[in-house]
LOFI-535101 format. One record per atom (N, C-alpha, C): residue in three letters; atom name; x, y, z; residue number from 1. Coordinates in steps of 0.1 Angstrom, whole numbers, plus 5000, padded with zeros to 4 digits. Each point is the difference from the previous one (the first is absolute). Layout:
residuo  atomo  X  Y  Z  num
ALA  CA  X  Y  Z  NUM
...
// end
This chain:
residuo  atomo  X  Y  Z  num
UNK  N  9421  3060  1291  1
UNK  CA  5011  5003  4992  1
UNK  C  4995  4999  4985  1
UNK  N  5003  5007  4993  2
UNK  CA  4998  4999  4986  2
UNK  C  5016  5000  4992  2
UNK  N  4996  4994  4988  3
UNK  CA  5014  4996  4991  3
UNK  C  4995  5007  4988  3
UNK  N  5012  5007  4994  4
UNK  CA  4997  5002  4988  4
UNK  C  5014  4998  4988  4
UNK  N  4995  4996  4990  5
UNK  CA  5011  4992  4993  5
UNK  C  5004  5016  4986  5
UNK  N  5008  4999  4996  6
UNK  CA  5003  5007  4993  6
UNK  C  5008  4996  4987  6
UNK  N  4998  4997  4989  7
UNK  CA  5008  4995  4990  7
UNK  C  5007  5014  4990  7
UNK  N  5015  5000  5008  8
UNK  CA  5011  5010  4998  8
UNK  C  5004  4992  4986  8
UNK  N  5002  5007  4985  9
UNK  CA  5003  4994  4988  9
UNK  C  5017  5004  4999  9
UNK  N  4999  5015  5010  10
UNK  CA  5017  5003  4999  10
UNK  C  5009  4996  5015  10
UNK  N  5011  4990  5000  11
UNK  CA  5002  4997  5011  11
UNK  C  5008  5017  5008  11
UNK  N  5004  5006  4993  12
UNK  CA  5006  5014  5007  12
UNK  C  4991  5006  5005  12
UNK  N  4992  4997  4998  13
UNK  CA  4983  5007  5006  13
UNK  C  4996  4992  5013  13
UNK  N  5001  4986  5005  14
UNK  CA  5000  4989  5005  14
UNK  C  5004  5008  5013  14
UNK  N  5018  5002  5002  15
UNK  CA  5007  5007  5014  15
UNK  C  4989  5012  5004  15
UNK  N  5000  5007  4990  16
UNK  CA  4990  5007  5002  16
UNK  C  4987  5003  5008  16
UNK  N  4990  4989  4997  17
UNK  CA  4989  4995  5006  17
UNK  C  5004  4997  5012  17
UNK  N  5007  4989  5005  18
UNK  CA  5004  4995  5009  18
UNK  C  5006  5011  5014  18
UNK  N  5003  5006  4994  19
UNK  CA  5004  5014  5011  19
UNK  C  4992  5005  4999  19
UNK  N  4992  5003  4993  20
UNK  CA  4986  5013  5002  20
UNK  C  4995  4988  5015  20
UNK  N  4998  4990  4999  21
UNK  CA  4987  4989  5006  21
UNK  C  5005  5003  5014  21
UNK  N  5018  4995  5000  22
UNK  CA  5006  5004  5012  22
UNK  C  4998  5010  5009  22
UNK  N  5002  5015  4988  23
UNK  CA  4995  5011  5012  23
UNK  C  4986  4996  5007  23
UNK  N  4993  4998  4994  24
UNK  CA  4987  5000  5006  24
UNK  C  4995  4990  5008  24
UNK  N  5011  4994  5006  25
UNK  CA  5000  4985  5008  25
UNK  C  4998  4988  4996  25
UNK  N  4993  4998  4984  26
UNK  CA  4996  4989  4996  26
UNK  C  5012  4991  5001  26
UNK  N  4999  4986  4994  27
UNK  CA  5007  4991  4996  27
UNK  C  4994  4996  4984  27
UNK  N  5020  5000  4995  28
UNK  CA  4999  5001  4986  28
UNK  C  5005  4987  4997  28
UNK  N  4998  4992  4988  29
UNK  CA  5011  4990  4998  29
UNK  C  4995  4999  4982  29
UNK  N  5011  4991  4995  30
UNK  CA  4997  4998  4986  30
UNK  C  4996  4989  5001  30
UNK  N  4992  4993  4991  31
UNK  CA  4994  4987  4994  31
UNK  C  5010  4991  4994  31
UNK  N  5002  4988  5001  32
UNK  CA  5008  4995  4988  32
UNK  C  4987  4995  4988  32
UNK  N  5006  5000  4988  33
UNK  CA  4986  4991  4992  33
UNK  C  4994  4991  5001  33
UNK  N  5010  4989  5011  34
UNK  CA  4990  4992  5003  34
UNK  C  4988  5002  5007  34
UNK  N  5006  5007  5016  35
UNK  CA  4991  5009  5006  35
UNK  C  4986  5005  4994  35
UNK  N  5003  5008  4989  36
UNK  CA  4988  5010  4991  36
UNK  C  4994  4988  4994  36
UNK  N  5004  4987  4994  37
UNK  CA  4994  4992  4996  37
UNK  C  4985  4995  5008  37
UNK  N  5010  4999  5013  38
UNK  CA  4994  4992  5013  38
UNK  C  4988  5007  4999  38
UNK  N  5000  5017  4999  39
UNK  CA  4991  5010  5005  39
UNK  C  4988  4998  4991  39
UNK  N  5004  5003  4988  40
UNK  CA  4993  4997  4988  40
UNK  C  4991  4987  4999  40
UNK  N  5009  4984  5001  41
UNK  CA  4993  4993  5000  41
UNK  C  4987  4999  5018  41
UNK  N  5002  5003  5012  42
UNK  CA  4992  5005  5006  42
UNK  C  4987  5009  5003  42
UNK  N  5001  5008  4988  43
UNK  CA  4989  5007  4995  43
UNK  C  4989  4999  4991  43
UNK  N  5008  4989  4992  44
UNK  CA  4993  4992  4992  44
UNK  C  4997  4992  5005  44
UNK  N  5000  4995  5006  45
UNK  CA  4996  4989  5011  45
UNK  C  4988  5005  5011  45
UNK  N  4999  5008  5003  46
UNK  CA  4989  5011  5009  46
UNK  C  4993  5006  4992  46
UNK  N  5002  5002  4985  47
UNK  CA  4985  5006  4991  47
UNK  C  4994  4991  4997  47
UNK  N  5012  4985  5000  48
UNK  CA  4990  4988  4992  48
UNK  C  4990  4998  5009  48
UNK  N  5000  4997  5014  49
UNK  CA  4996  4996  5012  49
UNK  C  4985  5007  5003  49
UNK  N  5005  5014  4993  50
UNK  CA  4982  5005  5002  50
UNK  C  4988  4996  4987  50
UNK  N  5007  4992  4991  51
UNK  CA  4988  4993  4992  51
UNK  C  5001  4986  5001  51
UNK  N  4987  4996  4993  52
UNK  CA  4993  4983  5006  52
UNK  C  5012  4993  4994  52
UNK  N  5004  5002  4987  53
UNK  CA  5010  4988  4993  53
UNK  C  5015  5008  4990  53
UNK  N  5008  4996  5002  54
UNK  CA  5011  5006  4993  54
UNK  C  5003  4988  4987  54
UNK  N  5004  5006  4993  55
UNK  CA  5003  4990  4990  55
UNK  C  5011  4994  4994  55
UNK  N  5002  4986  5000  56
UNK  CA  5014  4995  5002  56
UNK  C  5011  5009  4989  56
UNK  N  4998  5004  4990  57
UNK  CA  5007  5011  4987  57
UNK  C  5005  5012  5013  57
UNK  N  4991  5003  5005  58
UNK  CA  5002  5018  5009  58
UNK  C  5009  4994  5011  58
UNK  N  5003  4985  5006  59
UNK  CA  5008  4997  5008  59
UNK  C  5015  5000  4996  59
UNK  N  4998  4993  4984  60
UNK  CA  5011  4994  4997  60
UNK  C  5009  5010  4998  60
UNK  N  4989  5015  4992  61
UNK  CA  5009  5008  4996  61
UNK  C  5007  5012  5011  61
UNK  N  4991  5000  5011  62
UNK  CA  5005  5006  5011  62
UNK  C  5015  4996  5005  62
UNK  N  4997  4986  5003  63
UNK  CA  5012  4991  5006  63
UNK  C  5014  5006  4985  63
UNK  N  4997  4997  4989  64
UNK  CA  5013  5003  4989  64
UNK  C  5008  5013  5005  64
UNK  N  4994  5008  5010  65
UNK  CA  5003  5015  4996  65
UNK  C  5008  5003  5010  65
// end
């Protein structure tokens, strides 16, 4: 399975998306911001992971966001 995320800026465009995915059998759903946060903060979390040392500033400011 693959995921792909889409950041819709207009939510009238949102219903939109979400029916196209349907025709095509996918499954659609929206994010709440926490959610996107979660996503966000777990990818920064998996780029840090591929170098020797992260630094406590690049933690602190990740976690703020």
């Amino acid at each position: 399975m693959t995921t792909l995320i889409i950041d819709i800026p207009n939510k009238i465009d949102v219903k939109f998306f979400i029916d196209l995915a349907k025709r095509f059998g996918a499954v659609a759903k929206t994010l709440s911001e926490e959610e996107k946060e979660d996503f966000a903060l777990g990818r920064s979390i998996s780029s840090g992971m591929k170098t020797k040392t992260v630094s406590k500033d690049t933690i602190l400011k990740t976690l703020k966001k």
